[in-house]
BAFISE-308291 format. One record per atom (N, C-alpha, C, O): residue number from 1; residue in three letters; x, y, z. Coordinates in pm, whole numbers, always signed. Atoms other than C-alpha are relative to their C-alpha. Example, Ala and Ser with C-alpha at 12.3 -4.5 7.8 and 13.67 -1.06 7.14 Angstrom:
2
<node><n>1</n><res>Ala</res><c1>+89</c1><c2>-119</c2><c3>+0</c3></node>
<node><n>1</n><res>Ala</res><c1>+1230</c1><c2>-450</c2><c3>+780</c3></node>
<node><n>1</n><res>Ala</res><c1>+90</c1><c2>+120</c2><c3>+0</c3></node>
<node><n>1</n><res>Ala</res><c1>+194</c1><c2>+118</c2><c3>+66</c3></node>
<node><n>2</n><res>Ser</res><c1>-82</c1><c2>-119</c2><c3>-6</c3></node>
<node><n>2</n><res>Ser</res><c1>+1367</c1><c2>-106</c2><c3>+714</c3></node>
<node><n>2</n><res>Ser</res><c1>-77</c1><c2>+109</c2><c3>+73</c3></node>
<node><n>2</n><res>Ser</res><c1>-26</c1><c2>+220</c2><c3>+90</c3></node>
! end
This chain:
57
<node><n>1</n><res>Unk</res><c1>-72</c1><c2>-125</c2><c3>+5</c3></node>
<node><n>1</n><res>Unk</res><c1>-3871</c1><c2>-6674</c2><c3>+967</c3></node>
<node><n>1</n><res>Unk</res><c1>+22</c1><c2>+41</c2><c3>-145</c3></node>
<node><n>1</n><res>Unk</res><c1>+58</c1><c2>-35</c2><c3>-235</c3></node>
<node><n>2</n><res>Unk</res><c1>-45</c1><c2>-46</c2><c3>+152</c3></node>
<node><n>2</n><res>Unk</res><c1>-3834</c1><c2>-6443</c2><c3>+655</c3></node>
<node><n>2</n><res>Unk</res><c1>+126</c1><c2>+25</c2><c3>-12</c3></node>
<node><n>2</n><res>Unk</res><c1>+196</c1><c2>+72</c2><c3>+77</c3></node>
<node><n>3</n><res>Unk</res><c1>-190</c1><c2>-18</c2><c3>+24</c3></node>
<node><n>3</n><res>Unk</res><c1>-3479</c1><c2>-6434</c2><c3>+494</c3></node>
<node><n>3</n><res>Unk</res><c1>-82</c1><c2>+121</c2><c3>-148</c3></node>
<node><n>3</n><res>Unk</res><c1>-198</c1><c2>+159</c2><c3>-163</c3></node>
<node><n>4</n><res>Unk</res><c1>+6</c1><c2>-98</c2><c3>+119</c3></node>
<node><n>4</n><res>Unk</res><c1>-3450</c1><c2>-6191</c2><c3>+152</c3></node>
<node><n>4</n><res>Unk</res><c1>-45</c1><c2>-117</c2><c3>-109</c3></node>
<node><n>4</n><res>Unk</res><c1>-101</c1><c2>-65</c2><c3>-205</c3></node>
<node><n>5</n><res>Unk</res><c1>+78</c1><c2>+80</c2><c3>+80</c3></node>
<node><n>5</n><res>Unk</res><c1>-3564</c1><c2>-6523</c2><c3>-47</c3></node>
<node><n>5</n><res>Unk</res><c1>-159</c1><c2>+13</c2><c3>+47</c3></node>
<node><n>5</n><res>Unk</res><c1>-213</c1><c2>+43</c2><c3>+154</c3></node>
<node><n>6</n><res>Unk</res><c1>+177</c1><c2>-13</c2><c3>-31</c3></node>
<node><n>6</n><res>Unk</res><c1>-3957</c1><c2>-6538</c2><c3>-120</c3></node>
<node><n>6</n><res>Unk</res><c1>+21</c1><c2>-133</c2><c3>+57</c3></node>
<node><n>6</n><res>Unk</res><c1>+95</c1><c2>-223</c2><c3>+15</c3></node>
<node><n>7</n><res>Unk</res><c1>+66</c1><c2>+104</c2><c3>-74</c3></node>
<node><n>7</n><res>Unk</res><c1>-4104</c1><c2>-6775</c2><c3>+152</c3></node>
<node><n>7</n><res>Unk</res><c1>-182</c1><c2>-31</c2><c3>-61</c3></node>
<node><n>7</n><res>Unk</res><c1>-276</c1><c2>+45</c2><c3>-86</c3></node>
<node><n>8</n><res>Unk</res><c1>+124</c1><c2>+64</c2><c3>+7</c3></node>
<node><n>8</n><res>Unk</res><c1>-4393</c1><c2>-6997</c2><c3>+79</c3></node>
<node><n>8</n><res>Unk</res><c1>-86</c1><c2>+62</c2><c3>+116</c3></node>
<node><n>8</n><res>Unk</res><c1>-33</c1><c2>+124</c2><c3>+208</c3></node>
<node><n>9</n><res>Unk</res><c1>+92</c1><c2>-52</c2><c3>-118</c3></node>
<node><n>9</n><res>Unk</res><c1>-4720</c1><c2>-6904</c2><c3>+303</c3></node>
<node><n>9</n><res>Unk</res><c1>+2</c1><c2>-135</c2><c3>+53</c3></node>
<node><n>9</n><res>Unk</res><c1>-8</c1><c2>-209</c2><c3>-45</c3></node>
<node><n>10</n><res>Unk</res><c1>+42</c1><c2>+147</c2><c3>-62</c3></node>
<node><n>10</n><res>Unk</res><c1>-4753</c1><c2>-7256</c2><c3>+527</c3></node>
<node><n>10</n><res>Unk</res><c1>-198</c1><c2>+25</c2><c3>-11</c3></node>
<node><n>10</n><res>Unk</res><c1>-267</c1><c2>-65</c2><c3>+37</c3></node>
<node><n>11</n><res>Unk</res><c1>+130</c1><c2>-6</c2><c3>-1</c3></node>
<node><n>11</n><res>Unk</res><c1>-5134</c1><c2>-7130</c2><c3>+467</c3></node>
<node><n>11</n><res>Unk</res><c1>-44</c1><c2>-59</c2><c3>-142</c3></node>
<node><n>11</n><res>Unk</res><c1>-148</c1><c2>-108</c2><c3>-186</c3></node>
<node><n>12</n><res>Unk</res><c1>+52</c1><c2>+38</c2><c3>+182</c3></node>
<node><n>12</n><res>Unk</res><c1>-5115</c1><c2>-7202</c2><c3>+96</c3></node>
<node><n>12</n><res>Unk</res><c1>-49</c1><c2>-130</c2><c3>-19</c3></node>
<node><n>12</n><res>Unk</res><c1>+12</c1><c2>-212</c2><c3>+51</c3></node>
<node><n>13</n><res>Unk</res><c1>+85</c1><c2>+147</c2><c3>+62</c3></node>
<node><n>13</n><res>Unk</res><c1>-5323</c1><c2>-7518</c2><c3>-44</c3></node>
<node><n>13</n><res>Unk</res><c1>+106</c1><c2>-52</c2><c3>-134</c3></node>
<node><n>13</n><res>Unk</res><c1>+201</c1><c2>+14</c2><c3>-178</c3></node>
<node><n>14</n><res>Unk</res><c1>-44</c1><c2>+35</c2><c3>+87</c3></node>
<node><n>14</n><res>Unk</res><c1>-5221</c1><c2>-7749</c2><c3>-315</c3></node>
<node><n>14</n><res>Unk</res><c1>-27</c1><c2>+27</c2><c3>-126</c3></node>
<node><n>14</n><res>Unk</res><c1>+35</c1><c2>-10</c2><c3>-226</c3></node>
<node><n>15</n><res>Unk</res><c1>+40</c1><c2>-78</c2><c3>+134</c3></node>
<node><n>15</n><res>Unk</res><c1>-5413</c1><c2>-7559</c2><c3>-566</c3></node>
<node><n>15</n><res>Unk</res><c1>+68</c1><c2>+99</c2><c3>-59</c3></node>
<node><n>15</n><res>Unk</res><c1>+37</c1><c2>+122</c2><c3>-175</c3></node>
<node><n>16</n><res>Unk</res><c1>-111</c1><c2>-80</c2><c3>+74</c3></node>
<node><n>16</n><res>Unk</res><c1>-5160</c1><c2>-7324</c2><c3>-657</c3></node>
<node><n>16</n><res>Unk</res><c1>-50</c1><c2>+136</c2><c3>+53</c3></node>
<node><n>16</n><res>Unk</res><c1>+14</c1><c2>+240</c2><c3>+34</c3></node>
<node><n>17</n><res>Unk</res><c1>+10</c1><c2>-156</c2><c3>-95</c3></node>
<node><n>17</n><res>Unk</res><c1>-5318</c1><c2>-7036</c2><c3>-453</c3></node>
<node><n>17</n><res>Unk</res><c1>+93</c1><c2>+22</c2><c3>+141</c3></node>
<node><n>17</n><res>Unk</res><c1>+98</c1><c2>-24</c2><c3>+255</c3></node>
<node><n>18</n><res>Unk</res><c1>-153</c1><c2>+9</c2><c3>-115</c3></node>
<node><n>18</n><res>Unk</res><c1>-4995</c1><c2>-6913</c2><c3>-291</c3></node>
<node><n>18</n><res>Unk</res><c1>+21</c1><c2>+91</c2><c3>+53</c3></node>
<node><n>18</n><res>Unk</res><c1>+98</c1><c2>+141</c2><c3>-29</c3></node>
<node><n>19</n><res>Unk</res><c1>-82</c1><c2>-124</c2><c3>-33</c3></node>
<node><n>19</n><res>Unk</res><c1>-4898</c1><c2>-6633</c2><c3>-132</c3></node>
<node><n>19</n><res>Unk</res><c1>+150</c1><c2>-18</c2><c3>+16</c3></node>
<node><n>19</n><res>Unk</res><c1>+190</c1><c2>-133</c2><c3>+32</c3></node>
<node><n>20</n><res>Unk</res><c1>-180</c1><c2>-5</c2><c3>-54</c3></node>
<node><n>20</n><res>Unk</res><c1>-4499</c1><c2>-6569</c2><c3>-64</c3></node>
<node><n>20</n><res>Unk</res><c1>+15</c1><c2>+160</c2><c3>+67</c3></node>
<node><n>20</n><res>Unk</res><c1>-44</c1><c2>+264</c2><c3>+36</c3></node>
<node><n>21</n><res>Unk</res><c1>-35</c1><c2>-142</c2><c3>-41</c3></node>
<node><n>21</n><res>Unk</res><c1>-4361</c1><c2>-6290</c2><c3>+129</c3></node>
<node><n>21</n><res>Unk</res><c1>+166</c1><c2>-41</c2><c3>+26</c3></node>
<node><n>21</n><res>Unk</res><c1>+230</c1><c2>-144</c2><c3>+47</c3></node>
<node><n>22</n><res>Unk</res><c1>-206</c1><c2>+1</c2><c3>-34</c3></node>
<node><n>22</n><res>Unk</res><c1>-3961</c1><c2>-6184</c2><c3>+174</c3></node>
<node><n>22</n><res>Unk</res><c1>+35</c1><c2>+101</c2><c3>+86</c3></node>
<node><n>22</n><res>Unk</res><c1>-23</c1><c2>+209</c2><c3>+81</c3></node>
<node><n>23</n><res>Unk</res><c1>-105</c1><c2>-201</c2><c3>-74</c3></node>
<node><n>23</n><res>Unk</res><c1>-3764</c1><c2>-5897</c2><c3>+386</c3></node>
<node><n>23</n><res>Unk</res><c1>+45</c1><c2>+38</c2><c3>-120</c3></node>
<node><n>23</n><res>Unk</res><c1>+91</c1><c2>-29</c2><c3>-212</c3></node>
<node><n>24</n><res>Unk</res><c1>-82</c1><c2>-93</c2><c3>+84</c3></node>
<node><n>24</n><res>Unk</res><c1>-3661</c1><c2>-5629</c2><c3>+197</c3></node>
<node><n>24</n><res>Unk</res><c1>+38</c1><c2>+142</c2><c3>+97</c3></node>
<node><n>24</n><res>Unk</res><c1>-60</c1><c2>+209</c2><c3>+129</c3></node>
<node><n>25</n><res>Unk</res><c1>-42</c1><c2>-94</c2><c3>-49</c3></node>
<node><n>25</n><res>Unk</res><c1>-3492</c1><c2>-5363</c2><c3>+373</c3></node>
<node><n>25</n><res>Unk</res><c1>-87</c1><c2>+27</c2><c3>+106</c3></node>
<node><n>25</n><res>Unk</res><c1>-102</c1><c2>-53</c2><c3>+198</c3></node>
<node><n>26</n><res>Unk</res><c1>+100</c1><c2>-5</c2><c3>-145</c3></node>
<node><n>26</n><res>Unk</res><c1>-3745</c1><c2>-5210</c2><c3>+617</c3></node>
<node><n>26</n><res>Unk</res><c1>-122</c1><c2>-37</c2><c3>-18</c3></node>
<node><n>26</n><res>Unk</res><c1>-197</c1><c2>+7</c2><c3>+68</c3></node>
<node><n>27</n><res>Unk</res><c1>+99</c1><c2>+69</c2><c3>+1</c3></node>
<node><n>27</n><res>Unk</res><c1>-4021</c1><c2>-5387</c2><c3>+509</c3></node>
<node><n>27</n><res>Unk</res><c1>-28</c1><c2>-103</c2><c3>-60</c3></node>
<node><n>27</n><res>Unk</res><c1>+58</c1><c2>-155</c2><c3>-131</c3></node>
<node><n>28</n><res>Unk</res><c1>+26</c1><c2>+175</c2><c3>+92</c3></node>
<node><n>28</n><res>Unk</res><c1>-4208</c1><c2>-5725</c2><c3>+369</c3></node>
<node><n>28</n><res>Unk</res><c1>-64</c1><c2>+29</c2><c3>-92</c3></node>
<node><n>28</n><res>Unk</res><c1>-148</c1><c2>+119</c2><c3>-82</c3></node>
<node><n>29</n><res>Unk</res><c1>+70</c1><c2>+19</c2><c3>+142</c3></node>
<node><n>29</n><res>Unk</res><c1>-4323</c1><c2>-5786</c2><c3>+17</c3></node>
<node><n>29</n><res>Unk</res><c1>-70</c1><c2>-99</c2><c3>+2</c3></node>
<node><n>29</n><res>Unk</res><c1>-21</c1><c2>-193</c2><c3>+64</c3></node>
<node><n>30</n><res>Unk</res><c1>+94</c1><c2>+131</c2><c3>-27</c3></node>
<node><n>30</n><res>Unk</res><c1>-4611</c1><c2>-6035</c2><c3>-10</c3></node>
<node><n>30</n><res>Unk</res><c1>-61</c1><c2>+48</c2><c3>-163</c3></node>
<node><n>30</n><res>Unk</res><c1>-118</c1><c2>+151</c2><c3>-200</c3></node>
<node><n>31</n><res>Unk</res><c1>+66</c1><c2>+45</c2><c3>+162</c3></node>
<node><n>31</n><res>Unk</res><c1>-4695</c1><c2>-6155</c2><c3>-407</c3></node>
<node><n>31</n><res>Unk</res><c1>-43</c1><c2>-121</c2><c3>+13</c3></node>
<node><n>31</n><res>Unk</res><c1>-6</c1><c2>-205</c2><c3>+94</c3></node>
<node><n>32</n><res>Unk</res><c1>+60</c1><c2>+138</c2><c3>+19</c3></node>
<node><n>32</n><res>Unk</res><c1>-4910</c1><c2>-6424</c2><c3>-527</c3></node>
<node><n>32</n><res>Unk</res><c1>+48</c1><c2>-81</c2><c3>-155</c3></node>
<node><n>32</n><res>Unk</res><c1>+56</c1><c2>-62</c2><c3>-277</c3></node>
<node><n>33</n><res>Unk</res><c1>-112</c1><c2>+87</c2><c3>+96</c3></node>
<node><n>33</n><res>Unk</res><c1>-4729</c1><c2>-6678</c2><c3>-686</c3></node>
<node><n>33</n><res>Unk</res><c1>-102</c1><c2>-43</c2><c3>-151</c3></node>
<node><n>33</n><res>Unk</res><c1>-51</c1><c2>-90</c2><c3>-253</c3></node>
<node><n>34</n><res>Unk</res><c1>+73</c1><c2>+125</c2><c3>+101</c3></node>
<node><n>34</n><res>Unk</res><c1>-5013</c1><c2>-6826</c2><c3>-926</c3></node>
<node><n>34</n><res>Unk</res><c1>+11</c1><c2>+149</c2><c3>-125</c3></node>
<node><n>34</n><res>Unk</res><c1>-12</c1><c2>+110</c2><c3>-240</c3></node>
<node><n>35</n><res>Unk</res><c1>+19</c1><c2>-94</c2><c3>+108</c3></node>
<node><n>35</n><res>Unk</res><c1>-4999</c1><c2>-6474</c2><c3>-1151</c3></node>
<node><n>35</n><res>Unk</res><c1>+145</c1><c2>-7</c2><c3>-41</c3></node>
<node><n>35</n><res>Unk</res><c1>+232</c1><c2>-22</c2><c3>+44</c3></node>
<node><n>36</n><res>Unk</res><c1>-96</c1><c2>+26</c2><c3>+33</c3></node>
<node><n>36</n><res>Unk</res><c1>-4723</c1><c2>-6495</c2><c3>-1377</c3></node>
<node><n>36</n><res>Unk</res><c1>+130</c1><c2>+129</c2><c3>+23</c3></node>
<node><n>36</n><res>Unk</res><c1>+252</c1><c2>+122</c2><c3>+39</c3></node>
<node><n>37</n><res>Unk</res><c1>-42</c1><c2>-112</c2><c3>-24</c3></node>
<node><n>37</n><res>Unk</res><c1>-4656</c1><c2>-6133</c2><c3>-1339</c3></node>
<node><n>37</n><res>Unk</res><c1>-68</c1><c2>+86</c2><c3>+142</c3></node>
<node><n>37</n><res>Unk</res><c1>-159</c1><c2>+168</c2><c3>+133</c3></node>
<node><n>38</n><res>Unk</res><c1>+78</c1><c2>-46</c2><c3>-103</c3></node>
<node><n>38</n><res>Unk</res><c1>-4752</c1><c2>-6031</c2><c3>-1002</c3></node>
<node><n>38</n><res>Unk</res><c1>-5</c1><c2>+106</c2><c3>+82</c3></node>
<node><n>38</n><res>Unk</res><c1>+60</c1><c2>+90</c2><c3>+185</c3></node>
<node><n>39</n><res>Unk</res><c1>-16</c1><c2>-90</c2><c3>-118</c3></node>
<node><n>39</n><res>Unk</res><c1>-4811</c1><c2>-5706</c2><c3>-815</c3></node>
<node><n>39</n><res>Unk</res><c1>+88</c1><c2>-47</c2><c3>+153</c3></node>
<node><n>39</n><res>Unk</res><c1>+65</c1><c2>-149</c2><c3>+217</c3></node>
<node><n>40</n><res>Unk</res><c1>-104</c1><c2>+4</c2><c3>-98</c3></node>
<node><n>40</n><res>Unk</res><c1>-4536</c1><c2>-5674</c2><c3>-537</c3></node>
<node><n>40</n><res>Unk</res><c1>-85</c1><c2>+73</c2><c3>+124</c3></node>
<node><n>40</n><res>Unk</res><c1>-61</c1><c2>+194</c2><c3>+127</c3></node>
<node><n>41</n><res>Unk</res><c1>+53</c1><c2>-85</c2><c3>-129</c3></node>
<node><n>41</n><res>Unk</res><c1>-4762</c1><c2>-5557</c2><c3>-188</c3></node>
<node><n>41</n><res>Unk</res><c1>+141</c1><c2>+12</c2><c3>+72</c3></node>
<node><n>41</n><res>Unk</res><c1>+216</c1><c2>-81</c2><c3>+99</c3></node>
<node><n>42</n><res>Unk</res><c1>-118</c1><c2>-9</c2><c3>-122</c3></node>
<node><n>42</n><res>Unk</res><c1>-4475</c1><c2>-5349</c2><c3>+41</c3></node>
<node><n>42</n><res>Unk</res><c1>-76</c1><c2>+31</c2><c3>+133</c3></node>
<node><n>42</n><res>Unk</res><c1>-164</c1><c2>+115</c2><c3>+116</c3></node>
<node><n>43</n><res>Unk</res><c1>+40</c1><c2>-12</c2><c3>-138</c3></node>
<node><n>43</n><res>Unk</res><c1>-4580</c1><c2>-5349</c2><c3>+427</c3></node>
<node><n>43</n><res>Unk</res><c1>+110</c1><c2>+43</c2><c3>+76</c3></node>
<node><n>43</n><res>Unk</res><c1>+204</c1><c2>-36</c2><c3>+74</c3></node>
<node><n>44</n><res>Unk</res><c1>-63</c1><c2>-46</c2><c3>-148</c3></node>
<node><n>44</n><res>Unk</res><c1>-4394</c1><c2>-5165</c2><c3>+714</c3></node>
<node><n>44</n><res>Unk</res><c1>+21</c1><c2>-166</c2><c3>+43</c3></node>
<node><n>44</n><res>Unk</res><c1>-22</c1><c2>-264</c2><c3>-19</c3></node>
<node><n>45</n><res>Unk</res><c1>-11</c1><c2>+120</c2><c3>-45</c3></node>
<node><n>45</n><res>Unk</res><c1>-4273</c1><c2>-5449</c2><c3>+942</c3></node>
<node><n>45</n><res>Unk</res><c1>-98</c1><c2>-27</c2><c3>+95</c3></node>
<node><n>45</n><res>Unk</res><c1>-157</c1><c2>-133</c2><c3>+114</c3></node>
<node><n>46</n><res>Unk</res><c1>+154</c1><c2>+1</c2><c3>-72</c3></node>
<node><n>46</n><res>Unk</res><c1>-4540</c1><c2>-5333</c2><c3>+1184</c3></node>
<node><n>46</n><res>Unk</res><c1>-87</c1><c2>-17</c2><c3>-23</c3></node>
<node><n>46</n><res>Unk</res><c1>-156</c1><c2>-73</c2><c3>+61</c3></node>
<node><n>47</n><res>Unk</res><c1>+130</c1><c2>+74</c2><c3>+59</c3></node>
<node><n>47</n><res>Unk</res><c1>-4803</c1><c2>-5396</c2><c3>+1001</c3></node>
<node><n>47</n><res>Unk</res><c1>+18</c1><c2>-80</c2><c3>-61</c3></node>
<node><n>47</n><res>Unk</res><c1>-85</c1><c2>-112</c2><c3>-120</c3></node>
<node><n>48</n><res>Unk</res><c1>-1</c1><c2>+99</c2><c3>+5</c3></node>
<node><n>48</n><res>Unk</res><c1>-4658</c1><c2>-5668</c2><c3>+898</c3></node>
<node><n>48</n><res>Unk</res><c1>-31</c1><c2>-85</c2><c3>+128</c3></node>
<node><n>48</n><res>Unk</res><c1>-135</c1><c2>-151</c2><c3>+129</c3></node>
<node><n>49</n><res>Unk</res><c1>+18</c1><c2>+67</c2><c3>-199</c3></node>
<node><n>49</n><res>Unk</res><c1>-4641</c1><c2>-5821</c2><c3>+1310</c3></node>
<node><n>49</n><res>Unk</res><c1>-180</c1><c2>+26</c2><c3>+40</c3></node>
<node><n>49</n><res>Unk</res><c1>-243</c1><c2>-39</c2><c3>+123</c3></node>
<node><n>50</n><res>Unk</res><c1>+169</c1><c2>-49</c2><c3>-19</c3></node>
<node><n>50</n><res>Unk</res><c1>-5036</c1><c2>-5651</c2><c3>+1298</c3></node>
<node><n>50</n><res>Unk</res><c1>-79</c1><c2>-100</c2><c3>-61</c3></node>
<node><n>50</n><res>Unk</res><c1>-180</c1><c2>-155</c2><c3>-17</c3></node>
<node><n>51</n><res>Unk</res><c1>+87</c1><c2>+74</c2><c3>+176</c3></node>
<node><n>51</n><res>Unk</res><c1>-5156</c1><c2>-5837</c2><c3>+977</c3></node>
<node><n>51</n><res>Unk</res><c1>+4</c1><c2>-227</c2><c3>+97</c3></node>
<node><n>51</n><res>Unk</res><c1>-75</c1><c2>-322</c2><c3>+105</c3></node>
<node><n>52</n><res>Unk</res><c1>-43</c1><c2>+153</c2><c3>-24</c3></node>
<node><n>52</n><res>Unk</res><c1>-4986</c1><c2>-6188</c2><c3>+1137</c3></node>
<node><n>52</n><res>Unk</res><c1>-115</c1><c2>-22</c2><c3>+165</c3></node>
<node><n>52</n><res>Unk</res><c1>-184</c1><c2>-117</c2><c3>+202</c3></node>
<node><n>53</n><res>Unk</res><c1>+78</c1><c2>+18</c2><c3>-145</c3></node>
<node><n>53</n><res>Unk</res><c1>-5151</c1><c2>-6091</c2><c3>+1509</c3></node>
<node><n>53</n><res>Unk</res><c1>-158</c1><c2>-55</c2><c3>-25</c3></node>
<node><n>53</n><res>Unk</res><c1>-229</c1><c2>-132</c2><c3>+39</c3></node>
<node><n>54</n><res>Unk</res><c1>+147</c1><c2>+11</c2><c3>-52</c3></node>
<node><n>54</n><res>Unk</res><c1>-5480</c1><c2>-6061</c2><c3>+1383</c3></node>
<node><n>54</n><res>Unk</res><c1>-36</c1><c2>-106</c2><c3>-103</c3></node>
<node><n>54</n><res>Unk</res><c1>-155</c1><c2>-135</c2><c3>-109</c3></node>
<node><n>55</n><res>Unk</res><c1>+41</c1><c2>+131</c2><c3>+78</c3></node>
<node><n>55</n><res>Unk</res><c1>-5464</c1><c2>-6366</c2><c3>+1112</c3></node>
<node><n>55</n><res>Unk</res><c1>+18</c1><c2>-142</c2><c3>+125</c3></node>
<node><n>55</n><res>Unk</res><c1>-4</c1><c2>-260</c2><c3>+99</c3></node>
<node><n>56</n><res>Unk</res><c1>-32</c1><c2>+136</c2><c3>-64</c3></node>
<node><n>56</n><res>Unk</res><c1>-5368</c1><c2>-6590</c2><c3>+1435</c3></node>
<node><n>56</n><res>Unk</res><c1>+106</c1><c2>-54</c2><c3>-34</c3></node>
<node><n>56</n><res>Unk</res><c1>+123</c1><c2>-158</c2><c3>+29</c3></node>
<node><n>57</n><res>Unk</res><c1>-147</c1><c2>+46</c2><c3>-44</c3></node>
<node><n>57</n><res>Unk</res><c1>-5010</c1><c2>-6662</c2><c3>+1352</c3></node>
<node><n>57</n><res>Unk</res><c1>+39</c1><c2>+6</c2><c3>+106</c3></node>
<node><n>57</n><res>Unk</res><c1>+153</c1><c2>-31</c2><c3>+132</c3></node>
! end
């Protein structure tokens, strides 16, 4: 479950290729942890629930 802290992806490897995503208000933010400065992606929550359907979460 996402809280307003960034969550780890359980998909991420030990190589430092990470994704994280958080809630923010009405939608999720998903950055990649390995850039020091990283573009912030915002998603609807629906296409967040879309994105997860069709990765097989």
């Amino acid at each position: 479950m996402l809280t307003h802290a960034w969550r780890k992806s359980s998909r991420s490897g030990p190589n430092g290729a990470c994704v994280e995503a958080r809630l923010a208000d009405d939608a999720v933010e998903i950055r990649d942890t390995k850039l020091t400065v990283s573009p912030i992606l915002r998603a609807g929550r629906a296409d967040w629930r879309s994105l997860l359907r069709t990765s097989g979460r």
